[in-house]
N, C-alpha and C positions, 0 to 999 in steps of 0.2 A: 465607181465604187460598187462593190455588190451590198446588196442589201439584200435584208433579212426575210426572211416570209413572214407573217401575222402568224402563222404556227408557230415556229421554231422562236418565239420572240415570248408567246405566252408560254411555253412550254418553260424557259428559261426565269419567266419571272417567277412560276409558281416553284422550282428548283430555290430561288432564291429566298421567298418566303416561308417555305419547309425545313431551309438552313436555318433561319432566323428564330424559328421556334424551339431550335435546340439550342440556341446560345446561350439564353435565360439558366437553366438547371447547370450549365458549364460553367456558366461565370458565378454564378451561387456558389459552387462547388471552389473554385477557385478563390472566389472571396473568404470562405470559411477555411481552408486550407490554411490562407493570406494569415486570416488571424490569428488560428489556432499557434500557426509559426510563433507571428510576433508577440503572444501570450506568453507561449514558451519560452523565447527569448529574456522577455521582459522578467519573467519569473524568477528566469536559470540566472539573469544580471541580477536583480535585487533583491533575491533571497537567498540563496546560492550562495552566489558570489560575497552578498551584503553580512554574513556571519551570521547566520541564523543558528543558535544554540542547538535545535534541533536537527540542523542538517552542517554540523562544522566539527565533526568530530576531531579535534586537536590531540596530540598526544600529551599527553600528561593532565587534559584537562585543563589546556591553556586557555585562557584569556584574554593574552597580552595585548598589546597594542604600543605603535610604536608611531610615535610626532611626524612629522614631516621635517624638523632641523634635524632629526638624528642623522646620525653619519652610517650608523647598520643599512645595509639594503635589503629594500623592500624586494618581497616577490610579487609573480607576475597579476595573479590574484588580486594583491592590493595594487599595484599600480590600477587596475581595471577599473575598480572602483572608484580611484579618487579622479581618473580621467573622463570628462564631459564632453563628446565626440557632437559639438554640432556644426553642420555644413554654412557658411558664410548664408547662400542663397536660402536657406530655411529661416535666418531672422529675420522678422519685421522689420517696419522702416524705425519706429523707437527702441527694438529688443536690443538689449545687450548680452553679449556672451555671459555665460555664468563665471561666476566665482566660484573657488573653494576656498573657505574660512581658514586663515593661519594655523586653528587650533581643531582641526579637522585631525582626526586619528585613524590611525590602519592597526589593521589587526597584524601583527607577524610573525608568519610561521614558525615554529619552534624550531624547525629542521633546520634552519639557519644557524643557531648557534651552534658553536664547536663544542658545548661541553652533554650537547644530546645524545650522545651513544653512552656517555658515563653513567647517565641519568637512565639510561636502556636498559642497561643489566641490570639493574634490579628486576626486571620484568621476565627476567631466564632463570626461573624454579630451578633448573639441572644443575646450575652454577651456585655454590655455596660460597662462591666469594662474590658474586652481584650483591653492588652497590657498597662492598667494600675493599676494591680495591688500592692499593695505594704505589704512587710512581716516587721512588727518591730518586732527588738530583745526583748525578754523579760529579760532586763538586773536586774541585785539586784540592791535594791533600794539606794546603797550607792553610785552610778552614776545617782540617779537624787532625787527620793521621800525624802530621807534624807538629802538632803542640803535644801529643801523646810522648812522641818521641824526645819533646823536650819539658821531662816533666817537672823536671826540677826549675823551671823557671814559671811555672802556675802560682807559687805561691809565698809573698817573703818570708814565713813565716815557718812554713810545714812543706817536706819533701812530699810531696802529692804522686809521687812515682810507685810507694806503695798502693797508694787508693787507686791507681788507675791498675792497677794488676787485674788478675782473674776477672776481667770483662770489665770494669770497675765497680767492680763488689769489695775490692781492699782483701786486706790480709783474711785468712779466715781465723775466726776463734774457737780454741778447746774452752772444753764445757769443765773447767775444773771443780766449779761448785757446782755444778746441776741447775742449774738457772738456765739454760739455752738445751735444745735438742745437740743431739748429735753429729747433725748434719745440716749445712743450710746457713749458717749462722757466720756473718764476715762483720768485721771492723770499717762498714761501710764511713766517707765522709760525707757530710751533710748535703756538699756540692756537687756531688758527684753524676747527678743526676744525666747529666749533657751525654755522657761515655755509656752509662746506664742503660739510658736509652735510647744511641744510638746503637747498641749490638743485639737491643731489645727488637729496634725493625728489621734487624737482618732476618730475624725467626719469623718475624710474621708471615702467617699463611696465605697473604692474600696481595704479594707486591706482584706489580706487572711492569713490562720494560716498552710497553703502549701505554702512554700519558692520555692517551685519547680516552682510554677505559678508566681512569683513576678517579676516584670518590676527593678524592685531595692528593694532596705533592707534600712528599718531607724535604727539608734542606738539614741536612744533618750538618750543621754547622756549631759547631762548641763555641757556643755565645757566652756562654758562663769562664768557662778557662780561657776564652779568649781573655774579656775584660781584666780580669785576676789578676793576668801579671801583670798591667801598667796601673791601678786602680791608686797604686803609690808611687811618687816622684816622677810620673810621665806629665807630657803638655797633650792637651785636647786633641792634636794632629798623628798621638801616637797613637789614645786612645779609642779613637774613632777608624784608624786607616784600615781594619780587617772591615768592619762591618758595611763602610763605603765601598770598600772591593769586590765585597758579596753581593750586595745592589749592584753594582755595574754590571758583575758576573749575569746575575738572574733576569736582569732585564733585556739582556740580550739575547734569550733564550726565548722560542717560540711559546712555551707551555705559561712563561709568564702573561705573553699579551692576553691571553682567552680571557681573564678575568682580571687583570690587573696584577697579581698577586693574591686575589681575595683567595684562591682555595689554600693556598700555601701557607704549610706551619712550620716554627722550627721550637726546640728545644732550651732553656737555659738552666741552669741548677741555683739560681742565686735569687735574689731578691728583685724585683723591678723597680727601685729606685736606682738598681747599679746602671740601667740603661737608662735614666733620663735625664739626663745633664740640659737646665733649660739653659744655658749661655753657651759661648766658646772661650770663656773664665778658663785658665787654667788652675782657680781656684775651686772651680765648683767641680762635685763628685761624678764619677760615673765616665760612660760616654754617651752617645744622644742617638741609636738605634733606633727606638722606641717613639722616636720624635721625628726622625728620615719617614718621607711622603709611601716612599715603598715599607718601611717598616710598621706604617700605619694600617696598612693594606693586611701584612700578613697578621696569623695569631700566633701569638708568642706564649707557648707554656712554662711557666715561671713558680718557683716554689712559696713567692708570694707574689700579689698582682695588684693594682691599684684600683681602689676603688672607685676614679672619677674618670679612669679613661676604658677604653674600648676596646684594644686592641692585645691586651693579655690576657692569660687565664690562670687560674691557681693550681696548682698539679699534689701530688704529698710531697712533702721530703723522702728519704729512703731513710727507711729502719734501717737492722744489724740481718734484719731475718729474709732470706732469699730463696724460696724452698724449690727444688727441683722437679717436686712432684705432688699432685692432691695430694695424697697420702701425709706427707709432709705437714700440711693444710690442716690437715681433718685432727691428725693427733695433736697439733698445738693446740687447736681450739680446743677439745675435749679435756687438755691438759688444764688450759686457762681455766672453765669450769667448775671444776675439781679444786680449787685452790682454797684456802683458808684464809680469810683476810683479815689480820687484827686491827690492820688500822684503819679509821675511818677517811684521813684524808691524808695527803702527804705533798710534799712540795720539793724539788730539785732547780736551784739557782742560785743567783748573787743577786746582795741588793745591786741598785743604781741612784747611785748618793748623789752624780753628776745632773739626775734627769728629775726635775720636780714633778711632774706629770706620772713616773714611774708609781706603781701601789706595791712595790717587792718590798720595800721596804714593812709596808703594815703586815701583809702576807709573812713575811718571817716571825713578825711580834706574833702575830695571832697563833702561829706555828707551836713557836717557842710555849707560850702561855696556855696553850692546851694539852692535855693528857690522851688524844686517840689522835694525834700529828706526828705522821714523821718527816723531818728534814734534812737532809741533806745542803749544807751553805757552802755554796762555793767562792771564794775569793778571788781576787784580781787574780792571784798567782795559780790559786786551783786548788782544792785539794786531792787528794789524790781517789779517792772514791766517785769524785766529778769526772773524773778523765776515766772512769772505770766502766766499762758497759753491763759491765756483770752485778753491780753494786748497784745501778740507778734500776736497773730492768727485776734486779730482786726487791728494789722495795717500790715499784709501782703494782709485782705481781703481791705483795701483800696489804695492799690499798685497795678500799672501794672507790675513791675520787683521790686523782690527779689534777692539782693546782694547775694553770694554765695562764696564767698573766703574759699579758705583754714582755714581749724582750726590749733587745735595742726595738725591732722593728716590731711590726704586727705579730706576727705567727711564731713558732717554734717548734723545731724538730719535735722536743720533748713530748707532745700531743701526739704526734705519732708513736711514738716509742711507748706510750701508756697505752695507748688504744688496744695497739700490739698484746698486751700483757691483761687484758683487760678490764682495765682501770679505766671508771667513767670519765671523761674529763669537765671541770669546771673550767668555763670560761670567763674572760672578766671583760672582753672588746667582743662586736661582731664582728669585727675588720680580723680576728686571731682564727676561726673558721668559718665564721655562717656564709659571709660572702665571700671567701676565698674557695671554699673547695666546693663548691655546688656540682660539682660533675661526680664527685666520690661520697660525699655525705649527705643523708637524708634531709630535704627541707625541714620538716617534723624536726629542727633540732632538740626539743625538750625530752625526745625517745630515747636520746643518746647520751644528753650530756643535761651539763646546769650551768643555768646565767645568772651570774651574780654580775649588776652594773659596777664596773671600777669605780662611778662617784660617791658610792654609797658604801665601801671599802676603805676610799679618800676621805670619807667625811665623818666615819668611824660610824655608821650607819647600822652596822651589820653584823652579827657573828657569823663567822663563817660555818665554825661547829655545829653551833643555833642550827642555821640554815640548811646546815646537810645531816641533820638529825631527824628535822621533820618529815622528810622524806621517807615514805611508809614502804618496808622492808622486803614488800613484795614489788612494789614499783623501784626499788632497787635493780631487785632481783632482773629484770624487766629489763631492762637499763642496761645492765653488766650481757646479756644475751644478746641485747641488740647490739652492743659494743665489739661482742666476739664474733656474730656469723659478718660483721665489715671489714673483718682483719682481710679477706683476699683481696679485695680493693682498694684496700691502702697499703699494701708491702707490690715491691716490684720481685717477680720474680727471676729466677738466674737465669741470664741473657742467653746461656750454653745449650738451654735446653728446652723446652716448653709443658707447663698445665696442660692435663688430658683436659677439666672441663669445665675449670674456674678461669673467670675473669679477674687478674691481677688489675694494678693500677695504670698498668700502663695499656693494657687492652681497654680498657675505662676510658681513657683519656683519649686513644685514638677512636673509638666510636664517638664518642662526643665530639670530635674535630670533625669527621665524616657528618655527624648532625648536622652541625653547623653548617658548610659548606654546601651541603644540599640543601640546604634550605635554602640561601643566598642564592642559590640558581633556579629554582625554583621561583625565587619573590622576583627575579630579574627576567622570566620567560612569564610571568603572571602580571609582572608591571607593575608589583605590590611595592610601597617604597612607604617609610615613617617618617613622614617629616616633620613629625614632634617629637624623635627621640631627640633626648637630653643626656652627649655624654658625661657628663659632670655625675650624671644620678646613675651611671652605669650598674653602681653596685645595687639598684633596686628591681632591674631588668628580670636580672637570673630567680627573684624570688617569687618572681609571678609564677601563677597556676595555670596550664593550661591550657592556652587560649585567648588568656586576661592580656592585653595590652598596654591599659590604661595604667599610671602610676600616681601615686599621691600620696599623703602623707605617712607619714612609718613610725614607728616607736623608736628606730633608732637614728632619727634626723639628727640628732642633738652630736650622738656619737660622729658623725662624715660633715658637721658644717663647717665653711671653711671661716675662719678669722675676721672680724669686720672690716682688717684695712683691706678685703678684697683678694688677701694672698693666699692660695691655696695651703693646706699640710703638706702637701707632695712637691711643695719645694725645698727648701733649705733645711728643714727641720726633717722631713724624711731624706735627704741627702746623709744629714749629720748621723741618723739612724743604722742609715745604710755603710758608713764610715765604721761606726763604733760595732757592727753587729760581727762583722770580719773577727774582727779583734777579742771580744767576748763571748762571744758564741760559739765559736770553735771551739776552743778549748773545754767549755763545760757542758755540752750540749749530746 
């Protein structure tokens, strides 16, 4: 073996110890590298990653968060997070793997849902229909154009083939006494609302045939002319088969899974007791819409709506008055202004000698027995001034307050038709506007109108005269103004044509549905959920201010309690209501 020289051996080790003093500053450099890395790392996993408000900019401002049983999937993000990556060989001899807690939560992305590009437009200024647009279903015509075509079978009573004419605005009326403009003015029906307003969304400016973009979804289904025709002498199996067919239809449709149904509305012209039939009684009234899983889901705008449930809304009845153009608008109003009112109060109805609960009956006495009242009494059979549009519309325009009691049911066309003309309206129920129409009438209901309690009517409590005398002439005055500039969002305008730049009743109603529904996507990407609301107390919801959640006691608890043996008003007794109102209320209304 050769070996080494004593030179070439030291020469080698001091080679070796020259290397050695550079390794220090190397491996320094390397270890600081080392950490700064896994600083970063650690940083980028737990702050980053971890949802730091500071560095998570969400769109919308989300905060949601989403369980680990949800069925949504999660993104890759949150998966990252809730998984704890440690190597078998890295645990101690006692360590155990980590857990994640059942009730561990992830945040998730908003981009996930389907209904985030709807929610987007709003955020494109160029676009003056972000965030309200609207998709209608294109249902078959045997849920709406076919009951048109068969109009004579809407109604036992009344050929409804007139009232669906000219869009269904009904015949039009000549102004032979001067009471109505010239133009504008039709012999609308009370129910007519369904036809109304579906040729009302044919005009809206802002439908799109991408559901993906829509603020809500219409189902233009004549939920009202549906029921109508079997509402007498059909069995529960007749009554129910359109609205079950509709459900099948829409839930086979993609636009329904996104939310359930929750963004989806539709339309009916009648009362919401004709939809809640609580049995499969062929006795009991209605059919049970309102009571189907999926009809729960959707909102149903109805021309009265219930106060212990959730799922309807109150919309107006339709006046006589349809006008084509502001113009139209402007000079009624200015006309109503201008009016000379002799009487102080006036009243258009029939007692209800059937209904003890009824106050028509004192209301007529007190009528009768005063000198600044006028009345018009209408009988079972009618008289012919009740069936007159031009007779009731000229003597609310010569009134400062229009009586407003209870009918069969809650509400009454007649309350629009004075407002119309403007004529303050007295109220005797909250359930006749305060909580029905909260989307078209001011909270402040004392600006508009006057509450006189029906138990204090009932109990002979009150003059009426008295009471609306006190009333100081400038706060009248006040009163009748604020009555007049709400005329454009209580008449629906003609379906033909469109307002250059008033919001009618039916532009009212659909932002108000668009409200709602963004909201609900909004609570459902933010995670917000009330699990104290109380549908029973529904009708206290909409009078909150603001912001205000909380609900508690009311002045008008006494008016919505239900009966001690536990049975709600909204069964048999508002059935029977809803029975009798067909029958009397048409005719004089």
């Amino acid at each position: 073996m050769r070996r080494r020289s004593p030179t070439s051996q030291s020469s080698d080790d001091s080679m070796e110890k020259g290397q050695g003093k550079n390794h220090h500053p190397r491996i320094c450099l390397l270890a600081s590298l080392s950490g700064l890395f896994w600083f970063l790392l650690l940083y980028f996993h737990f702050v980053i990653l971890g949802g730091s408000p500071a560095h998570d900019p969400l769109p919308l401002n989300a905060q949601s968060i989403i369980t680990p049983q949800s069925n949504a999937p999660l993104n890759r993000a949150a998966l990252r997070r809730a998984k704890v990556e440690t190597h078998p060989k890295q645990l101690s001899k006692n360590s155990q793997p980590p857990v994640i807690s059942s009730n561990y939560s992830f945040r998730r992305d908003p981009e996930s849902y389907s209904f985030i590009r709807a929610l987007r437009t709003v955020e494109n200024k160029s676009d003056p229909c972000g965030g309200r647009y609207i998709y209608v279903h294109d249902l078959p015509p045997r849920f709406n154009e076919d009951m048109l075509k068969e109009c004579k079978t809407l109604s036992p009573w009344t050929n409804m083939c007139k009232f669906t004419a000219n869009a269904g605005l009904g015949p039009q009326m000549e102004n032979a006494e001067g009471v109505f403009s010239n133009t504008g003015w039709y012999a609308t029906n009370q129910f007519a609302v369904d036809v109304i307003f579906g040729n009302r969304m044919k005009q809206y400016d802002c439908l799109t045939n991408d559901s993906s973009l829509a603020a809500a979804i219409f189902v233009p289904f004549y939920a009202g002319f549906d029921i109508a025709r079997y509402l007498w002498g059909y069995n529960t199996s007749m009554r129910d088969a359109a609205s079950l067919a509709l459900v099948d239809w829409l839930q086979k449709r993609p636009e329904w899974s996104i939310m359930g149904g929750k963004d989806h509305f539709l339309v009916a012209g009648r009362i919401t007791w004709d939809f809640r039939r609580l049995s499969d009684s062929d006795s009991d009234w209605g059919n049970k819409l309102l009571f189907l899983p999926a009809g729960k889901n959707m909102s149903m705008l109805v021309v009265e709506s219930s106060p212990w449930n959730a799922n309807d809304f109150g919309i107006p009845y339709p006046t006589y008055f349809h006008p084509a153009k502001d113009a139209e608008v402007f000079t009624w109003q200015d006309r109503m202004r201008k009016l000379e009112r002799k009487w102080l109060f006036c009243f258009a109805g029939a007692p209800r000698p059937g209904n003890p609960k009824s106050i028509r009956g004192q209301i007529i006495d007190q009528c009768k027995e005063s000198k600044v009242c006028k009345l018009l009494k209408c009988g079972q059979s009618g008289e012919s001034k009740c069936h007159s549009p031009s007779s009731i519309m000229k003597m609310f325009q010569s009134s400062l307050f229009c009586l407003q009691p209870q009918g069969d049911s809650y509400t009454r066309r007649s309350a629009f038709d004075a407002m119309l003309a403007g004529c303050i309206p007295v109220f005797f129920h909250p359930a006749s506007a305060y909580t029905q129409y909260t989307w078209h009438l001011p909270k402040n209901y004392s600006a508009f109108s006057v509450f006189i309690s029906e138990n204090d009517v009932r109990k002979k409590n009150i003059s009426i005269a008295e009471r609306l005398n006190q009333i100081p002439p400038e706060k009248v005055k006040e009163m009748r103004e604020m009555v007049i500039s709400m005329i454009p969002r209580l008449i629906y305008a003609d379906p033909r044509s469109k307002l250059e730049t008033l919001k009618d009743a039916f532009d009212v109603a659909v932002q108000a549905v668009i409200n709602r529904v963004t909201k609900l996507r909004k609570d459902i990407i933010e995670d917000r959920k009330d699990d104290n609301f109380i549908e029973e107390l529904s009708w206290k919801y909409a009078l909150l201010d603001e912001g205000q959640t909380e609900i508690g006691a009311h002045e008008w608890d006494p008016f919505f309690e239900k009966p001690k043996d536990g049975s709600a008003e909204s069964d048999s007794s508002a059935a029977e209501a809803a029975k009798n109102s067909w029958k009397n209320e048409q005719g004089q209304q």
